[in-house]
N, C-alpha and C positions, 0 to 999 in steps of 0.2 A: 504494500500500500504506500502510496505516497506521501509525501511530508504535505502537501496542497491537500490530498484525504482529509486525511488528519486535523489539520486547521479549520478546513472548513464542516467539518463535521464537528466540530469545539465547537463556533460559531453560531451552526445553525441548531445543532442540538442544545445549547443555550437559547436560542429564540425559540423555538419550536417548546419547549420544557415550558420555559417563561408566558408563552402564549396560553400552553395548556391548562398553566394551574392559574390565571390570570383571576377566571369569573368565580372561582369558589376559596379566592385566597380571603383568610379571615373569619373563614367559617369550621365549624365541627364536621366533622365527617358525615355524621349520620345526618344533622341539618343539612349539606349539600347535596346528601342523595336525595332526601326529602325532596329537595326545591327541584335537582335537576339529574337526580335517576342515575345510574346506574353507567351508563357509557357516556361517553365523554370525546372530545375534540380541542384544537385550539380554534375554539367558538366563543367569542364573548359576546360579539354580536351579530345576528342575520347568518349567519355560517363561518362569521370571518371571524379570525383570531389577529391580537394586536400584542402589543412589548412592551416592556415598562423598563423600569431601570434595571432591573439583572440585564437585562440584554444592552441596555445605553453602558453601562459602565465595561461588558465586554468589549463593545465596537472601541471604546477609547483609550482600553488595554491595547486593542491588537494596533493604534493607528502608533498610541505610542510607541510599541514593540515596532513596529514598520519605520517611524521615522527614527529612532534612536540607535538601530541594530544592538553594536553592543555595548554603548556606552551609557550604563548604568546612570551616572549623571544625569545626561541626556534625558533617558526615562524618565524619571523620577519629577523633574523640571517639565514636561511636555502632558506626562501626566494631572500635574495639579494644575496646570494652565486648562486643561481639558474640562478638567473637576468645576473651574471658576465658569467657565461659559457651559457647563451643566448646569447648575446650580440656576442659574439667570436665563433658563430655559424654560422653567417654571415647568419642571418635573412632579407629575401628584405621587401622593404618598412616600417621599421619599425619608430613612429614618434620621431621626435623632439626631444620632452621632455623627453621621455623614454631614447632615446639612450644618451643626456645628463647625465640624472640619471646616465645610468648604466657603463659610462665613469669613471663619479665622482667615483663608486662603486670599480670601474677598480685600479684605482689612490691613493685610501687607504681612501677614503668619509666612517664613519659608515651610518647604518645603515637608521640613525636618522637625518642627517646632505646631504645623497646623489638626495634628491626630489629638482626641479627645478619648480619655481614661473609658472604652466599653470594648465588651464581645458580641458584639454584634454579630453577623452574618455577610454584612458586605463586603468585607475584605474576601471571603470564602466565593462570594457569588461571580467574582471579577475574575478569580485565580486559576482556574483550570488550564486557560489557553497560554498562560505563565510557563504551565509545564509540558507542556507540549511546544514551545518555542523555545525555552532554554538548552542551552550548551549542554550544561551537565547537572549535576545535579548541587552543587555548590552554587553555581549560576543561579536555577531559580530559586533557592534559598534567597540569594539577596533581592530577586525580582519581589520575590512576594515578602519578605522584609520592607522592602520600600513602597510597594504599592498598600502595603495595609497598615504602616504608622502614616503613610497621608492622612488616614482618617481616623483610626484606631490604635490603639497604645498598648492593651490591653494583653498582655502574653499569649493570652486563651484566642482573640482572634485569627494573631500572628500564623497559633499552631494548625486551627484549625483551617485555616488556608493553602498552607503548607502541605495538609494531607489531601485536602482536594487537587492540588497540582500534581502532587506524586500520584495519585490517582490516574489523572489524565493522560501522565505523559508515560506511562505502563508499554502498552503496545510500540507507543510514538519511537520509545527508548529501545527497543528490541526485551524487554523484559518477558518471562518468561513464566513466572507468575502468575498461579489462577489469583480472582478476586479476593478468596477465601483468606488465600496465605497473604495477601497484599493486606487487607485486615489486620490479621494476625501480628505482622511486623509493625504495622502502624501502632498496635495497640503494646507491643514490645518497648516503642523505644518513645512512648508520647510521656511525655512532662509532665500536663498536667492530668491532676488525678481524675477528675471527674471524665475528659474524653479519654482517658487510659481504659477505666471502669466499664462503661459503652461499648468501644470498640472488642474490648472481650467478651461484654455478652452480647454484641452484634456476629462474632465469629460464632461463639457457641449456640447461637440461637439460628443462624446459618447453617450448621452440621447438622442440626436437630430436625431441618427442611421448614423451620417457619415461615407462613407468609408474613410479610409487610407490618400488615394489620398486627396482629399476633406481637411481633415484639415491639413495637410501641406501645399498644398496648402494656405489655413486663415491663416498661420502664414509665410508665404513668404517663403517655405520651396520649391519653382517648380522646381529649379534645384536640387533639391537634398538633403538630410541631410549631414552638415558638420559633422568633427569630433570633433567639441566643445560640449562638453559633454550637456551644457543644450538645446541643438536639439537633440543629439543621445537618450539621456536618456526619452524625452517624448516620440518622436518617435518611439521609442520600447516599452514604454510600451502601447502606443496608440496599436502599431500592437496585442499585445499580447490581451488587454481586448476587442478589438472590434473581437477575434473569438478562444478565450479564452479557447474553447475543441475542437480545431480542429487546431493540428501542421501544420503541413502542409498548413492550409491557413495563418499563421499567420505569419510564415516564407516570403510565399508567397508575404504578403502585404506587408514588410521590403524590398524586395528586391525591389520591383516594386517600391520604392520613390525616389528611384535614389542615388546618391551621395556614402558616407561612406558604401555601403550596405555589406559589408563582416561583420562590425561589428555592424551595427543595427541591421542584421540579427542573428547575431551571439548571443546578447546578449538577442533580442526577443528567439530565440530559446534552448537559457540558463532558461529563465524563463517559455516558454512554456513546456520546456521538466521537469523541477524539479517538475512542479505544477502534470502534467498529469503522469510521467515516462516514460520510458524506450519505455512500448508497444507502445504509443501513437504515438511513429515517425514513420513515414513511412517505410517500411521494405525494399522495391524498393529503395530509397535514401542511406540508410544506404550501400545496398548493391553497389552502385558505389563508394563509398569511397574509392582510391586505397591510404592510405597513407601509409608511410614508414619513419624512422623505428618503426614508434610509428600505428600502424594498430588497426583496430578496435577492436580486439581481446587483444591487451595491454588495449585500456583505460577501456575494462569491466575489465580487474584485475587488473588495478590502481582502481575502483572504491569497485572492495570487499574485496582492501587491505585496502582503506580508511573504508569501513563502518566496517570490523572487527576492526580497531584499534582504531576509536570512541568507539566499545563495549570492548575494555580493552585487544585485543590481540597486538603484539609488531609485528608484519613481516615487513619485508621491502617491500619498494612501487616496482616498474618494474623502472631499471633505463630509463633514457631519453637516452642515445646511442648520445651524445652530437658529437662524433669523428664520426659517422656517419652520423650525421646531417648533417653536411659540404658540402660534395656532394651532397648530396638530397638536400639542399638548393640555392647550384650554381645550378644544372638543374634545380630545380625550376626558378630562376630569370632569366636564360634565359627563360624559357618558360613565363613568365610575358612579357617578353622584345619583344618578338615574338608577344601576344595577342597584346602589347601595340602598333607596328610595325602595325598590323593590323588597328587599329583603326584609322590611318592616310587616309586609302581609304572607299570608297562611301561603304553603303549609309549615305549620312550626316542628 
């Protein structure tokens, strides 16, 4: 498989994930089937599926990775400038600590000094396509070092971003390794205790053939996966190794846990799409994506601007269309605000 596979199947299995778990993010599990049954699409609205920030914050990973190649500097600086004309895009629900950050960013904060004290989950939701573009593995250590104090501080998110990228870049790397034992090691050598804990009874509850449901459930997860990264982070990767060559269910299983699911879905189908590629995602899913300005056909040539200038060519990446954003993003959060409207009536 190709290193352009690879990328753009990070990319779009990040949007495709993100779009899926879009309309039932915020909700319980069993409240979403209530409202919207059983089978599922990235349909939020009319048949179409749309992106929210797990997918903006990848595209401005991979433009940063495309223009910096390897000069960490570079990155890191190209990045938070990205962060700033996100921010002033007028992005809906975007959290907390991010928009803290990118305030700081806003207000004259470098670089290095703009990350706010939490475990959040965004650092994790950005970092997949980290490791599937890194050199080695020292390399995306410091990518995703620097990409998750832009915003977060926090050791716990640091870590848990780190194992999403070693995650990703499995196959990308020649690695050899089922999911299972990829688990295993992660939960070997993690730091802190609470994603240590996890990740062994995500192995163990793995070998035992649990669905989904089933071990989040054993870790008091029934309403839902929060966005504190050490729930989101095992939870995806749970989704991902219990059906590990098959997109589509794996996606599947993320949505259906309830809670955070735009981005456990998001970054399960970050890691399903880099290991498998591009072909692996459904082609029926792909084809509802109506987004704008940034459409399916920009993020394949964000992805073979990225894989050519990995291999030594200089082009520029497809800008983000930031000044267009703006609108697409107010009718977006009205359209949130409408589903949200909805969720107030039966069935409960």
């Amino acid at each position: 498989m190709s290193h352009y596979q690879h990328i753009l199947g990070c990319l779009l299995g990040t949007a495709i994930g993100d779009a899926a778990g879009l309309r039932r993010e915020g909700l319980t599990a069993s409240r979403a089937q209530r409202l919207y049954g059983d089978s599922f699409s990235p349909d939020l609205l009319w048949g179409h599926g749309f992106c929210s920030d797990d997918t903006e914050h990848t595209a401005m990973v991979a433009r940063s990775l495309a223009i910096s190649i390897d000069d960490l500097d570079h990155f890191e600086r190209h990045l938070a400038s990205q962060l700033k004309c996100w921010v002033l895009s007028a992005p809906a629900g975007i959290g907390l600590a991010t928009l803290r950050a990118c305030l700081r960013l806003l207000v004259g904060f470098g670089p290095s000094r703009s990350g706010v004290f939490s475990a959040g989950n965004g650092p994790a939701m950005r970092s997949a396509l980290l490791g599937v573009c890194a050199r080695s593995n020292e390399h995306c250590r410091e990518l995703v070092r620097r990409s998750t104090r832009l915003t977060h501080t926090d050791p716990k998110a640091e870590e848990g971003a780190w194992v999403v990228a070693s995650a990703a870049r499995l196959t990308a790397n020649g690695a050899s390794v089922t999911p299972i034992e990829f688990i295993r090691e992660a939960a070997n050598s993690a730091q802190g205790p609470l994603l240590r804990e996890r990740l062994w009874a995500a192995a163990r509850a793995l070998e035992a053939g649990q669905a989904p449901t089933e071990f989040a459930h054993s870790q008091g997860w029934s309403r839902g996966i929060s966005g504190y990264v050490d729930e989101t982070v095992p939870a995806a990767l749970y989704c991902w190794a219990s059906s590990p060559s098959d997109f589509r269910q794996s996606v599947t299983n993320a949505v259906l846990l309830g809670g955070d699911t735009d981005s456990v879905a998001a970054i399960t189908g970050a890691i399903a799409g880099a290991n498998l590629g591009e072909t692996a995602i459904p082609r029926d899913w792909i084809g509802q994506l109506r987004e704008w300005p940034r459409s399916v056909q920009w993020i394949e040539s964000l992805a073979r601007t990225l894989t050519d200038n990995l291999s030594g060519e200089r082009t520029p990446p497809p800008p983000m269309f930031w000044i267009a954003t703006v609108p697409r993003n107010i009718a977006f959060a009205i359209l949130v605000l409408g589903l949200g409207f909805r969720r107030l009536l039966p069935p409960y």
